[in-house]
C-alpha angles and dihedrals in degrees: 000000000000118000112233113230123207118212114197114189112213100223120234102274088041086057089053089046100045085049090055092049098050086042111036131029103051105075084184117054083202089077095080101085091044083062106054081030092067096036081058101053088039085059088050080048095055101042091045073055111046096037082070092072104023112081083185095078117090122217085252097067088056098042129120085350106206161161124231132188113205117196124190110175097183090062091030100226136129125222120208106193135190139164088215131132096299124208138252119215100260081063086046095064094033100048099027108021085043084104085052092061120126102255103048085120100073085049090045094052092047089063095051085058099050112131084214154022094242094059100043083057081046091061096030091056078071087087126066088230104160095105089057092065080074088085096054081086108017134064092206142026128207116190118182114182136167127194120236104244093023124094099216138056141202138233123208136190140189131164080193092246123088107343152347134223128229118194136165112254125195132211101033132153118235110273138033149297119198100190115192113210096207128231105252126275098265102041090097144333132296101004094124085064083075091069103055133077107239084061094054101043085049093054099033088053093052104040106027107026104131106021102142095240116073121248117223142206137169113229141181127238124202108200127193099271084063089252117143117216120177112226126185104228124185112240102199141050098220087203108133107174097185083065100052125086105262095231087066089049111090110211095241084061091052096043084042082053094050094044091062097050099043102033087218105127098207126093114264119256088238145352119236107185112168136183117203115193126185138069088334113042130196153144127235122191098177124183124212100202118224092221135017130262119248095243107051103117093040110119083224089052098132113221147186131064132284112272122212121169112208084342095301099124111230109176137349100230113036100189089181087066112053118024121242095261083069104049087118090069118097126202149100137266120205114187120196086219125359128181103247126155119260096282086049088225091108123075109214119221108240137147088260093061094046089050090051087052099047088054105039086056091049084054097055099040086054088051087052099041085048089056086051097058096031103030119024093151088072094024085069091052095041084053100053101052091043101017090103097043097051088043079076088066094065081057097045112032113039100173082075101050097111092053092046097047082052085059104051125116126186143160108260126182090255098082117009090211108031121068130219150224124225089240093054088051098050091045085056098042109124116252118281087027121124110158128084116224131208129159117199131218156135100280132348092254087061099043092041085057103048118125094232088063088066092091101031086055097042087056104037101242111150111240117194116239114224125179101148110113086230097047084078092061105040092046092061099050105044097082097193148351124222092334098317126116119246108234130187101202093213089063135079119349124318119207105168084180082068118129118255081239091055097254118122122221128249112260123183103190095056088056094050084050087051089052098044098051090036085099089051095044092052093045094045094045090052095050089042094045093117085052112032138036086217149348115234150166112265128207097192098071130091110142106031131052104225136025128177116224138176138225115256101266098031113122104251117240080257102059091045095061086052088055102049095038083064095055098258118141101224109175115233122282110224111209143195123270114216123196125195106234087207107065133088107242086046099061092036085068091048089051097041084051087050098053087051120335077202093079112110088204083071099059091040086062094044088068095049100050082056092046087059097047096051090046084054091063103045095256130141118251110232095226114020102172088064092043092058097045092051095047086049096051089048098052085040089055088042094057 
């Protein structure tokens, strides 16, 4: 009897769309097997599923489920085979000929009109096209599938040009063969890889690794007798840990795990494995390093987790689904359905991905705040080698601020070894106190040193010592902690005298201070205009004569530097100028202005008096030059 073949015709825009689709979409020719691969597992999914409620079915049909890979060099195809579900033809036309519907015009059209890339995958990822990416390395495609229950089977064929061929096909076994007629040899590079074993195992292992079903391939051993025997080995692990109940996953499998998809061969500082069940289900097996890579702070430093779906892998470094602050955590996540464009390379922005990351974040910040409280021995080291880098998050997710402030560990002048925690410094404030002080600064030496830490010191108020970059910015921005006011004690005006209610006490002898140096001030703020917004009394100094402080929201020297150094034009901050009416040099100059305010030594020390002050703090004079051969003609005059 003859076998009726049915020839179906892709129309034209089908053809154009079917081109973009083979050519366009994929970035990685390797795809390709993940794809069938998948198909495959996803048909061993089906039948274990369906032989649950179809009585129908026989053992036979759900026995020793698998996948197989065929190579025949000679013919150069692939054969991608499973024992899966099958199809019948109806689910021929409808899963694969989909792409081959009436009305793919007005779709297609609408691509064409896309304003951008990212809408035309948007409308594309309409189509289950993952079979299609076959024919980015083969010039024909054979499928031969039979449906469990049924007694015949059916053979397509495609060349993914003009048509494609359906035809019932006898004998044969349940499931389905999808067989790749590759491009020749010289087409274009590296196809005949694709026939060799070293090619498949490399992709297999990437992309497949740890499907549930084994992946099988038949393959020749030469001993040393010269004999060749053929051997089935099985090309994945299929163990997927992320999948498994912790209480069956021995640490050293998780630190061995960690250890593959990190390539840093010591054991992780902690295991984070999660389980999410709802209306979006996924797994999460996350990874705390002990030390830092080399690369961290490297603009190229690649991020994010590994991202399977169904444990099909999809992309290394997942940055969707871990902010930029933890792109020191390893790990995989593996969804049970993500929204991803058609090539499943591109990770859509939905409502589904931002909940994973929020959570996923929230996960790893209560791992880290349970190390704190359990473990501060390896929290602080913890701490040392990823401190700095966390401290960014205070800056870029500010739904988070709170836990990472709970987080936070910084030298502080309590203890000049030990570091502390903001709650440990608000548990040890003085009475009456409310406000949390820090100071920032290139090293401790230099902030412990500071003029603006005299008065702190003399009357035994803790002061936070701060020497990150990034602790600038996130200071300033952090306006409080638990209630307490965050402080930087080189800003705004400082009065430790102050009231516990706020209300400062009447002294008159400050006020009869104010009155007597007002001519000084005035004097002072007049000569230092180009430098200073104004000259004042200060009352936290005790040691020095002069300090430079800034208002609240002004940007700190430091700040500036960062700025500039990034090529940002940041217009100078003029600051104030504070004098300790105490010191000697101080009421010399009182009492100099006094005697004849005409007198061009005067403003020559007052210079000078700034200069110092700027140099205390760590600051760059304006003119040094200047400042040097002043400072040498008043000591030579001195001597």
């Amino acid at each position: 009897m003859a076998t009726s073949v049915e020839t179906l015709e892709f129309q034209a825009e089908t053809r154009q769309l079917l081109h973009l689709v083979i050519h366009s979409i994929y970035s990685n020719k390797d795809i390709f097997l993940r794809e069938l691969i998948s198909n495959a597992s996803d048909a061993l999914d089906k039948l274990r599923l369906e032989s649950l409620t179809d009585s129908g079915l026989s053992e036979t049909d759900t026995a020793d489920l698998h996948i197989s890979l065929e190579v025949d060099k000679e013919n150069r195809t692939l054969t991608v085979r499973d024992n899966g579900i099958g199809m019948t033809r109806d689910d021929l036309v409808e899963l694969i000929g989909t792409i081959a519907k009436s009305g793919t015009a007005g779709l297609l059209e609408k691509i064409k009109e896309s304003k951008d890339a990212a809408t035309a995958e948007s409308l594309i990822g309409q189509f289950g096209v993952g079979f299609y990416s076959a024919f980015m390395v083969a010039d024909k495609v054979t499928l031969h599938t039979r449906r469990a229950g049924t007694e015949s089977g059916t053979r397509w064929e495609s060349d993914g040009a003009g048509a494609y061929t359906l035809q019932p096909a006898e004998g044969l076994p349940v499931g389905t063969s999808v067989t790749l007629h590759l491009k020749p040899a010289d087409s274009e590079d590296g196809l005949a890889d694709y026939l060799s074993e070293w090619k498949i195992r490399q992709i297999v292992k990437r992309y497949s690794d740890f499907i549930r079903w084994p992946i099988r391939m038949a393959t020749e051993r030469t001993d040393a007798e010269g004999e060749t025997t053929r051997e089935v080995d099985t090309l994945n692990s299929m163990k997927a840990l992320w999948a498994r109940p912790r209480a069956e996953v021995t640490q050293d499998e998780y630190d061995e795990f960690y250890q593959q998809i990190s390539h840093d061969w010591t054991a992780p500082a902690e295991t984070i494995h999660m389980r999410a069940e709802g209306t979006f289900e996924y797994e999460a097996l996350l990874f705390i390093p002990a030390q830092a890579p080399f690369d961290l702070f490297s603009r190229e430093t690649k991020r994010g987790v590994q991202l399977y779906v169904k444990r099909v892998f999809i992309m290394d470094d997942c940055e969707a689904l871990m902010p930029d602050y933890l792109r020191f955590v390893k790990g995989v996540v593996d969804a049970h359905d993500l929204s991803l464009n058609v090539s499943r390379e591109i990770l859509q922005h939905d409502r589904q991905i931002q909940g994973v990351r929020r959570r996923l974040v929230k996960k790893v910040l209560g791992a880290l705040k349970d190390m704190q409280s359990k473990d501060a021995e390896r929290y602080a080291k913890v701490w040392d080698q990823f401190g700095r880098v966390l401290k960014e998050g205070l800056v870029e997710d500010p739904d988070n601020t709170e836990a990472l402030l709970g987080l936070v560990s910084v030298a502080s002048t309590h203890d000049p070894e030990k570091t502390t925690t903001l709650r440990e410094y608000v548990e040890r404030m003085k009475d009456g106190q409310d406000t949390v002080y820090y100071l920032t600064g290139e090293t401790r030496a230099m902030v412990e040193n500071s003029p603006h830490m005299e008065a702190f010191a003399a009357k035994g108020y803790e002061v936070l010592i701060l020497t990150d970059p990034i602790d600038e910015v996130w200071a300033d921005r952090v306006p409080e902690f638990a209630g307490h006011r965050l402080q930087s004690i080189a800003k705004g005006q400082v009065d430790l005298d102050e009231s516990a209610d706020g209300d400062q006490e009447a002294d008159p002898e400050k006020a009869r201070r104010e009155e007597d140096f007002a001519a000084l001030l005035a004097w002072l703020s007049t000569t230092l205009s180009e430098q200073v917004k104004q000259v004042r009394l200060s009352s936290r100094l005790t040691t020095s004569a002069a300090c430079i402080v800034g208002e609240s929201h002004d940007l700190t020297p430091t700040l500036e530097k960062m700025y500039r150094a990034m090529g940002q034009q940041v217009p100078p901050v003029k600051r104030t100028l504070e004098l300790n009416p105490a010191h000697p040099l101080v009421t010399a100059l009182r009492t100099a202005h006094d005697a004849g305010a005409d007198d061009p030594a005067l403003a020559e020390i007052a210079e000078l008096v700034y200069g110092s002050a700027l140099l205390a703090e760590g600051g760059d004079l304006p003119d040094p030059a200047r400042f040097t051969r002043l400072l040498t003609d008043r000591l030579t005059r001195t001597l």
